[in-house]
C-alpha positions as CSV (number, residue, x, y, z in Angstrom):
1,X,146.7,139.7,60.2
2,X,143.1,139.5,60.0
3,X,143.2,136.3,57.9
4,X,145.3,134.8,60.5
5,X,142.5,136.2,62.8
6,X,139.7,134.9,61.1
7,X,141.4,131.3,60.7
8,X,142.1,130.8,64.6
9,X,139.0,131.8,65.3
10,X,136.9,128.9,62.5
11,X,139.8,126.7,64.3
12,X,138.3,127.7,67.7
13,X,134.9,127.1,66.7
14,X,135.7,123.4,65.0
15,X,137.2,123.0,68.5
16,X,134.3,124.0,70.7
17,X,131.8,122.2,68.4
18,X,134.3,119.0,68.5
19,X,134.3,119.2,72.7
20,X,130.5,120.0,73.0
21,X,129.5,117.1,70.4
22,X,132.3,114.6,72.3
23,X,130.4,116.0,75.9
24,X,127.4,115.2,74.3
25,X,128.2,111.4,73.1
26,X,129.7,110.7,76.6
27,X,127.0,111.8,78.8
28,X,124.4,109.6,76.1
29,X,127.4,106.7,76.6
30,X,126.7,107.1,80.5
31,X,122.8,107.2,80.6
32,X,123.0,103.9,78.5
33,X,125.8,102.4,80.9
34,X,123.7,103.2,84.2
35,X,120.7,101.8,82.2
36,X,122.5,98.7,81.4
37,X,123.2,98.2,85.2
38,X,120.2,98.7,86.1
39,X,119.2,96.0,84.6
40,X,121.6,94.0,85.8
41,X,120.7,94.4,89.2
42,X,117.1,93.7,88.2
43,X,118.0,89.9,86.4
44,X,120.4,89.1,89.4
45,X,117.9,89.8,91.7
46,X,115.9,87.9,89.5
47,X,118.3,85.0,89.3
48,X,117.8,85.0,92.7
49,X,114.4,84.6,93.0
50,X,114.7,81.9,90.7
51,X,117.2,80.0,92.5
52,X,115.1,80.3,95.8
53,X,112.2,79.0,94.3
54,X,113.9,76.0,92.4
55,X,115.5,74.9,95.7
56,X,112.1,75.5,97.0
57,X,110.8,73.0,94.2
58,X,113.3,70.4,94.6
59,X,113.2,70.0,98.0
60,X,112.7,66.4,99.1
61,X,110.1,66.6,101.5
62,X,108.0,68.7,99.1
63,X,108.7,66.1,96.0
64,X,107.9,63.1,99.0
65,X,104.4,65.0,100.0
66,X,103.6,65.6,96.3
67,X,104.0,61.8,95.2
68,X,102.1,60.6,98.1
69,X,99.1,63.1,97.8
70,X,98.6,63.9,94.3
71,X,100.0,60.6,92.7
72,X,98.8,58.4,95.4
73,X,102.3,56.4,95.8
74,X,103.9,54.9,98.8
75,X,106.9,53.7,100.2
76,X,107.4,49.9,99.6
77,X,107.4,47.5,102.3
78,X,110.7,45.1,102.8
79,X,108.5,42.4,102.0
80,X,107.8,44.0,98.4
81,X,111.8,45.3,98.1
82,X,114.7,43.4,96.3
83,X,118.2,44.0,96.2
84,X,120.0,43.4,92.7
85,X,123.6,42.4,92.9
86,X,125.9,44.6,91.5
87,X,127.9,43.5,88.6
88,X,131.5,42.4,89.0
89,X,130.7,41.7,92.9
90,X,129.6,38.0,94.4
């Protein structure tokens, strides 16, 4: 009887030892999960900043106030314009 009793009980320690050390592994799984989506939030909020400021970039008027003020270029007159035919068309 106590051999039986002293089994059970190494069984019941392997067993607490095995739930403790699985506790253990999931609550290091879930700090590393809510760290991981943290910084996802942080690049899509980046990703968003970076959007705005490309669209901010590329906007025409921008690009139009640019090329006439830092590159000194201007619209061309009709008198300085031609019109190429395009191909397959009379």
């Amino acid at each position: 009887m106590t051999r039986l009793n002293l089994l059970l009980l190494f069984v019941l320690i392997a067993c607490a030892l095995g739930v403790v050390t699985s506790q253990h592994k999931a609550r290091r799984a879930y700090i590393e999960l809510q760290k991981a989506q943290g910084e996802a939030r942080r690049l899509d909020v980046e990703w968003g900043q970076l959007q705005l400021e490309q669209s901010t970039w590329a906007m025409h008027s921008r690009i139009e106030k640019e090329a006439i003020n830092r590159l000194n270029m201007r619209v061309a007159d009709a008198a300085h314009t031609q019109v190429a035919p395009v191909a397959g068309k009379p």
